[in-house]
N, C-alpha and C positions, 0 to 999 in steps of 0.2 A: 615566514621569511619576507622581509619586506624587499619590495621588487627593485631597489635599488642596489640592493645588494649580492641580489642574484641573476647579472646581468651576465655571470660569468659564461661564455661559450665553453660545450663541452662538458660540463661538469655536472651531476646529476641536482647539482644544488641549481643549474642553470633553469634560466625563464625557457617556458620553450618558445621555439619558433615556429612560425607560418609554416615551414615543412612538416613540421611536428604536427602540425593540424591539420591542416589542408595538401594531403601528402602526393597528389597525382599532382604532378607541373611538366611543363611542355617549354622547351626554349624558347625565344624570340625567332621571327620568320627572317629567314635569309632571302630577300627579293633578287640581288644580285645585281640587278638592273634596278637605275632609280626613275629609269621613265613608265615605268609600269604603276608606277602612283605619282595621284595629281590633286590637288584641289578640289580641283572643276570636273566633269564625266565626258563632255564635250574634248576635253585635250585628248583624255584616253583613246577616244574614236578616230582622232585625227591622227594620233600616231600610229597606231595601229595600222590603219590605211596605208602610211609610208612605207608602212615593215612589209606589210604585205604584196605594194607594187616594185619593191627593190628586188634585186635578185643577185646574184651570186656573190661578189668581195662586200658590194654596196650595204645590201643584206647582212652579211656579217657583221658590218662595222656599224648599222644601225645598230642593232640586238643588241651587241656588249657582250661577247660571248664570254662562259668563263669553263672550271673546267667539269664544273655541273651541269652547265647547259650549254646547248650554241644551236643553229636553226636547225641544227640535223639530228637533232636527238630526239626521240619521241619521249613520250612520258605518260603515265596513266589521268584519268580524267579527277579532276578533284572532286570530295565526295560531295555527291549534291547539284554538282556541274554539269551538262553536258557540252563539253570542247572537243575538242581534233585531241584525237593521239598520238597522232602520226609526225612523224617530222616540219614542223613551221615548214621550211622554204617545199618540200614536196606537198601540201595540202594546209594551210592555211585554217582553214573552216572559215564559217562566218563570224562574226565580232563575239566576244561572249559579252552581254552586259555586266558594266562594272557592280561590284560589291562597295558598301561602304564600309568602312575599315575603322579603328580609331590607330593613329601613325602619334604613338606613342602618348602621354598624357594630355590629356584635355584637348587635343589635335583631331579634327575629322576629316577623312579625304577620300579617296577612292582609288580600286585595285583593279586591274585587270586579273579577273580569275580564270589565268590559263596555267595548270602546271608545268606548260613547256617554257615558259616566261620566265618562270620563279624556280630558283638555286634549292630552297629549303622551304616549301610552302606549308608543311607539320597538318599533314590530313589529319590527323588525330584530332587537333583540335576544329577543322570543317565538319566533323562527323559529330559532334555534341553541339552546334551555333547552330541553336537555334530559337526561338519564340518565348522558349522560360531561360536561359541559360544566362549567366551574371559571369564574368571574365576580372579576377584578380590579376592587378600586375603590377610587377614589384619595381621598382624603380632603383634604378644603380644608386650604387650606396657612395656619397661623397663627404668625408668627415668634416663634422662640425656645418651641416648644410642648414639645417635647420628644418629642409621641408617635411611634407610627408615620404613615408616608406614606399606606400603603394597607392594604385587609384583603380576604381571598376568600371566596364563598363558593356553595353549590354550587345556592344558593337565588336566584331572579328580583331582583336589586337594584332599589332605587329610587335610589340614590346619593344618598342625601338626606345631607346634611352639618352635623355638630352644630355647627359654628363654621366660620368663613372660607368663599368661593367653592366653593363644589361643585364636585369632580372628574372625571372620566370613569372611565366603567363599560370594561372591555377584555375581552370573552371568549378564554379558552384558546384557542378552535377558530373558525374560519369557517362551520364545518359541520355540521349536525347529526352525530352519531354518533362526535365525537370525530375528526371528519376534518378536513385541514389546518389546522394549526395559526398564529394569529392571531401570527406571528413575522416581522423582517425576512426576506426571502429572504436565503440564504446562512447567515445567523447560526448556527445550529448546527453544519454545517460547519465551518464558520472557527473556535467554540469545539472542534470535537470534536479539529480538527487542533492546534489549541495546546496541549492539554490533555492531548492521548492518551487518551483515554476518550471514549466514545460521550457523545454531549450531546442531551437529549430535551426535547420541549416542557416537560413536566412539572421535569425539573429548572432548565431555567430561569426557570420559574416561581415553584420553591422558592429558587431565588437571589436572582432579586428579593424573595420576602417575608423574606428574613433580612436585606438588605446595602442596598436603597433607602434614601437618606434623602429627606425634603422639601424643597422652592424654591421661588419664586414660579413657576419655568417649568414644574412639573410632578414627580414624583419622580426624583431622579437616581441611577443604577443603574450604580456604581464595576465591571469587570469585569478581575479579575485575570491578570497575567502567567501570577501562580503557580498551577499546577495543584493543588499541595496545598490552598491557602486554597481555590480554587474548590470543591474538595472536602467540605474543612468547611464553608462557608456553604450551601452544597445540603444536608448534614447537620442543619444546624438548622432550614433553610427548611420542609425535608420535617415537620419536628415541629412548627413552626407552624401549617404546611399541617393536618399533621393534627387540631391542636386548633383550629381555625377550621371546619373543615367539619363536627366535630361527628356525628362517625358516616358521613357521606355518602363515597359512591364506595368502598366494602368498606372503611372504616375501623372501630375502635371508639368508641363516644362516649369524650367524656371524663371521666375519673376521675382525683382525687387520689390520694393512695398514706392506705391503712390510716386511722387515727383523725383525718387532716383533713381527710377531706370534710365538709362543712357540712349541717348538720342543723336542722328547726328544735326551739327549746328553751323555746320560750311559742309557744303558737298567733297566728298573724296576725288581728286583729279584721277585721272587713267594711269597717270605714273606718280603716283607719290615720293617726292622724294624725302626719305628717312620716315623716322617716329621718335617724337618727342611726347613726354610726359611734363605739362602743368601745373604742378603741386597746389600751388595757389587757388588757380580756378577748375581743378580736378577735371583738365580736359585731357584727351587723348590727341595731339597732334598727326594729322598723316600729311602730312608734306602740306600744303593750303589747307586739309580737309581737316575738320572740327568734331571733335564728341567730347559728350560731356553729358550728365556730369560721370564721371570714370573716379571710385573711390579708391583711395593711392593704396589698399590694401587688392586691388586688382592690378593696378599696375606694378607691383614690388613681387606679388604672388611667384614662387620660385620653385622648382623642380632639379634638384642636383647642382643647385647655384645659378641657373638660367632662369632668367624671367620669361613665363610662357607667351605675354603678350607681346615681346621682342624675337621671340622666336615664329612666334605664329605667324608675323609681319616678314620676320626676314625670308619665309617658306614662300611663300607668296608674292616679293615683291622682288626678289631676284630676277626674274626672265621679264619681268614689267620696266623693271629698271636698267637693261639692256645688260645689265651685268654680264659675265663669261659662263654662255651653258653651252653644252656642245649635245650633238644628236639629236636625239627623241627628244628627252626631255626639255628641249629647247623650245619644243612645240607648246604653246599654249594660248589664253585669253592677249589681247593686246593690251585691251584698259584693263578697268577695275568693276568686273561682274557686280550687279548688286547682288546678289546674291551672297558675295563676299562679304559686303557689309552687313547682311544679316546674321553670317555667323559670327563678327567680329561680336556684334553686340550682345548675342550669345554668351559666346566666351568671355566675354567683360563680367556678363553676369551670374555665371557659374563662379570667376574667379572671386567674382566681391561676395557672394553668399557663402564660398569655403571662408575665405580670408575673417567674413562674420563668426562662423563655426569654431574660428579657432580657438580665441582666446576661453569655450569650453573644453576643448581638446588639452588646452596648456593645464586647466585647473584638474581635470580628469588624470592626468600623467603625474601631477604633483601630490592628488590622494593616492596615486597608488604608490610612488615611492613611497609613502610610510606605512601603505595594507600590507598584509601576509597577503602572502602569495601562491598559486600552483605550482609548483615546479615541476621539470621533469622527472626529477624521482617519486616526486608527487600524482604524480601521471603512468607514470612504472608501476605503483605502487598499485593503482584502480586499473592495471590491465590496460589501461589507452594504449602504451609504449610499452616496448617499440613496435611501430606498425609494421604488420606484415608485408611484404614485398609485393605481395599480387595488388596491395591499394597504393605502393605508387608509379604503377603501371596500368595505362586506357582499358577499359573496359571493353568485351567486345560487343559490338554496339549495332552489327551489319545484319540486320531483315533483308537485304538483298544487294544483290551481285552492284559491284564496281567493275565501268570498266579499267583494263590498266592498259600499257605502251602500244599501240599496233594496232587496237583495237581487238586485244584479249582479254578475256572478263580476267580481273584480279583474285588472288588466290587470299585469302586473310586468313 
């Protein structure tokens, strides 16, 4: 059945989707409070200090209480963590060092890891982050977007979503250490036997990041007859993969080749005002500040109809540009950290290597609309579906005691 025709949701003639495959997911983290993530690790500290020497209404009204949390609630430690249990304004503890996070696609920032902070912090997913573990996340579905479905990454997601409903977070593994991998039972099997080639978590992993597209039901993930195609779409997955993780898991960071990687070419002021994009001379505008060369397939680069490098800027230059933040989150750098520009250029060149990526990604989705295809009754048929209920729910995963609220060990 060729996959353009079996796009249908629901029907067993339907493509399957990412759930269908990769069946344990984990919602998006509810922080509650937006001063609890920052850019920089330095603001995190500094706010923190505030929460901590304020005390009674003042206290309150820093926090942001809501009706998950407020400074009087204790909460258990996050797995991994050692913080206060006990109620913030009664015991505070000492700072916990921030985590780094990735705060939705292609964005890296930093968390305070206290669970009395955070509304919906999903310990399930702290208890598999770790050292092998690879984080799918699906990105809100907005029609006719164009972009990608989902992106990985090897950093703690918040699944935060620049446009449309929030996605589900899917780790590689159930496991800490890189053990059983978060797949239907049978599914590799049944690909390795059609295939002739060994079929591993990891490359279907990279399948899905080449060959998904978006739906309202979730990403749908076309799975070919042909062993050839399967072969190239794991070829390019693998090279997506590798410029998304960004150095993680023995990769190299990413680099452009020779004279286009981006440099900057006027110094960034401490407040930039706006961002303009130069078509002509493929420069990135920050208020005076100058880079280039920026290829316009980075700066158009779009996630749910939001260009990420307008959004990356607007995260950033809001409390710089005196704009209206109120509380904590008001706390931060005054200028422009370099360190900021090191990620900027980062992120220019993550975007221009997918943006490179694509137009095999476009050729990839064009052969398979006219391949036969897997479908789910196709998948019913070889036992994959439907998946049993104990794989899409956390593994238990605990060699030893958590503790929870009060400073009681956790019962799991």
């Amino acid at each position: 059945m060729a996959a353009g025709t079996a796009a249908g949701a629901g029907g067993s003639g339907a493509l399957p989707l990412l759930d269908d495959l990769m069946p344990w997911s984990v919602r998006p983290l509810r922080p509650g409070r937006s001063w609890v993530t920052a850019p920089d690790a330095a603001s995190l500290r500094a706010r923190w200090g505030l929460l901590a020497e304020a005390e009674g209404a003042e206290q309150e009204r820093l926090f942001g209480p809501s009706r998950s949390r407020t400074p009087l609630t204790p909460a258990a430690a996050l797995p991994g963590r050692s913080t206060g249990t006990s109620a913030f304004a009664r015991d505070p503890g000492p700072y916990p060092e921030p985590v780094r996070i990735a705060h939705g696609p292609f964005d890296e920032q930093w968390l305070i890891p206290d669970h009395r902070l955070l509304d919906a912090a999903r310990p399930e997913l702290w208890r598999v982050a770790d050292g092998h573990q690879i984080f799918a996340v699906e990105h809100g579905y907005v029609p006719q977007d164009g972009g990608p479905a989902l992106s990985v990454t090897s950093l703690l997601p918040d699944g935060h979503s620049p446009a449309g409903r929030p996605g589900r977070i899917r780790p590689l593994y159930r496991r800490p250490g890189g053990r059983e991998p978060n797949l239907a039972p049978g599914l590799t099997a049944e690909l390795t036997a059609r295939y002739g080639t060994p079929v591993t978590a990891g490359s279907v992993l990279a399948w899905v990041l080449a060959a998904a597209r978006p739906s309202p039901a979730g990403p749908l993930v076309p799975l070919p007859a042909d062993g050839a195609l399967w072969a190239r779409g794991v070829e390019l997955g693998e090279e997506l993969l590798r410029v998304q993780l960004r150095g993680a898991r023995g990769g190299e960071r990413p680099r452009l080749p020779g004279g286009r990687r981006p440099y900057v070419r006027a110094a960034i002021p401490p407040r930039p005002e706006g961002l303009r994009y130069d078509a002509a001379e493929e420069a990135l505008l920050l208020g005076e500040g100058r880079v280039s060369p920026v290829p316009a397939g980075a700066w158009d680069f779009r996630v749910g109809g939001v260009r990420m490098l307008e959004l990356w800027f607007e995260r950033r230059a809001t409390a710089a540009e005196g704009r209206a933040v109120e509380g904590l989150a008001a706390v931060g750098p005054r200028g422009w950290p370099q360190e900021r520009t090191s990620e900027l250029l980062e992120l220019i060149t993550v975007l221009a290597l997918l943006a490179g990526l694509r137009p095999g990604q476009q050729e990839l989705w064009e052969r398979l609309e006219e391949a036969d295809a897997l479908t789910q009754n196709g998948l019913r048929a070889a036992g994959v579906l439907p998946v049993p209920a104990s794989a899409r729910r956390p593994a238990s995963v605990l060699d030893h005691q958590e503790e929870g609220p009060e400073g009681q060990f956790a019962l799991l």
